[in-house]
matplotlib code that plots the C-alpha trace (Angstrom):
import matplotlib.pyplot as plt

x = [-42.6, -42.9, -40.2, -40.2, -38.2, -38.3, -38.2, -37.2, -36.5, -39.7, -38.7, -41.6, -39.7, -39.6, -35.6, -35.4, -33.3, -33.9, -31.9, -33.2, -33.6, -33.6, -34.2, -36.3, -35.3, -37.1, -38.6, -36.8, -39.2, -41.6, -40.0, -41.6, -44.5, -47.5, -48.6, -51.8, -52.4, -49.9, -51.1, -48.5, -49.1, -46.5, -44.8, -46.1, -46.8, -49.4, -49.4, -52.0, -51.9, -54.6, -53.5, -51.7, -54.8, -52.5, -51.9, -47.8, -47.3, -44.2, -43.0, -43.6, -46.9, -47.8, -51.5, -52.0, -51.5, -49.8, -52.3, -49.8]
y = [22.6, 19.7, 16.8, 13.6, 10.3, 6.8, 5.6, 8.8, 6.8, 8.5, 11.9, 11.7, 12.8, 16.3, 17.0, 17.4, 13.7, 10.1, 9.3, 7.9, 9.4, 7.5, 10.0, 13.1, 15.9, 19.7, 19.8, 23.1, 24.4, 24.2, 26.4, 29.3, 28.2, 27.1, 24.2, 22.8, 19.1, 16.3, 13.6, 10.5, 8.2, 5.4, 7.8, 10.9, 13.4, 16.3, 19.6, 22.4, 25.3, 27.0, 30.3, 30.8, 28.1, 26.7, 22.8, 20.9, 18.0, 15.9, 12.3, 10.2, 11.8, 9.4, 9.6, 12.5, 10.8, 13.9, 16.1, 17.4]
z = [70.9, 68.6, 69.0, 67.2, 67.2, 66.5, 62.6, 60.0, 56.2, 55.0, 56.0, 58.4, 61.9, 60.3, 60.5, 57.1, 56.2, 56.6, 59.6, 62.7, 66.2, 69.6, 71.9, 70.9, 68.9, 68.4, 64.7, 64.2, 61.1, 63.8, 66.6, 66.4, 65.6, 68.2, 67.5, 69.3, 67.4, 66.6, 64.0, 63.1, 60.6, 60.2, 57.2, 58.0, 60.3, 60.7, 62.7, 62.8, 64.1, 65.3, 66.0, 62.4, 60.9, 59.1, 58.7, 58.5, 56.8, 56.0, 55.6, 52.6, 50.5, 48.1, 47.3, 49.3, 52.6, 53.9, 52.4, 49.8]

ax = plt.figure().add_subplot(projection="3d")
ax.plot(x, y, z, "-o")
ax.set_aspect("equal")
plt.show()
C-alpha cells in the first residue's frame, strides 16, 4: 500500500486535489496495485510496479519531470 502526506498543491500526494495531508492517507488509484518502489520529488511522485512493469507518475509535470 502506497500512502502519502505532507505538502499536496502540485497534485503530487496522489489524492487526486491540491489539499494537504498531515497524517498519512492510502493513494487509492494505487490499491490494488503492488507496488515495489516509491520515488518523491519535491512536486512529484513515482511508483513502479514490477509485477504489472508498469511505471505511476503524478504531481506537477512540467518538462517531463514526472515522466509524462
Amino acid at each position: 500500500m502506497v500512502l502519502s502526506w505532507g505538502r499536496g498543491e502540485d497534485g503530487q500526494l496522489g489524492h487526486g486535489d491540491a489539499d494537504e495531508r498531515a497524517q498519512p492517507h492510502a493513494v487509492h488509484a494505487l490499491l490494488n496495485t503492488e507496488i515495489s518502489s516509491v520515488i518523491c520529488g519535491a512536486e512529484y511522485s513515482v511508483a513502479l510496479s514490477r509485477e504489472r512493469q508498469e511505471v505511476y507518475s503524478w504531481g506537477w509535470c512540467a518538462r517531463a519531470r514526472a515522466g509524462a
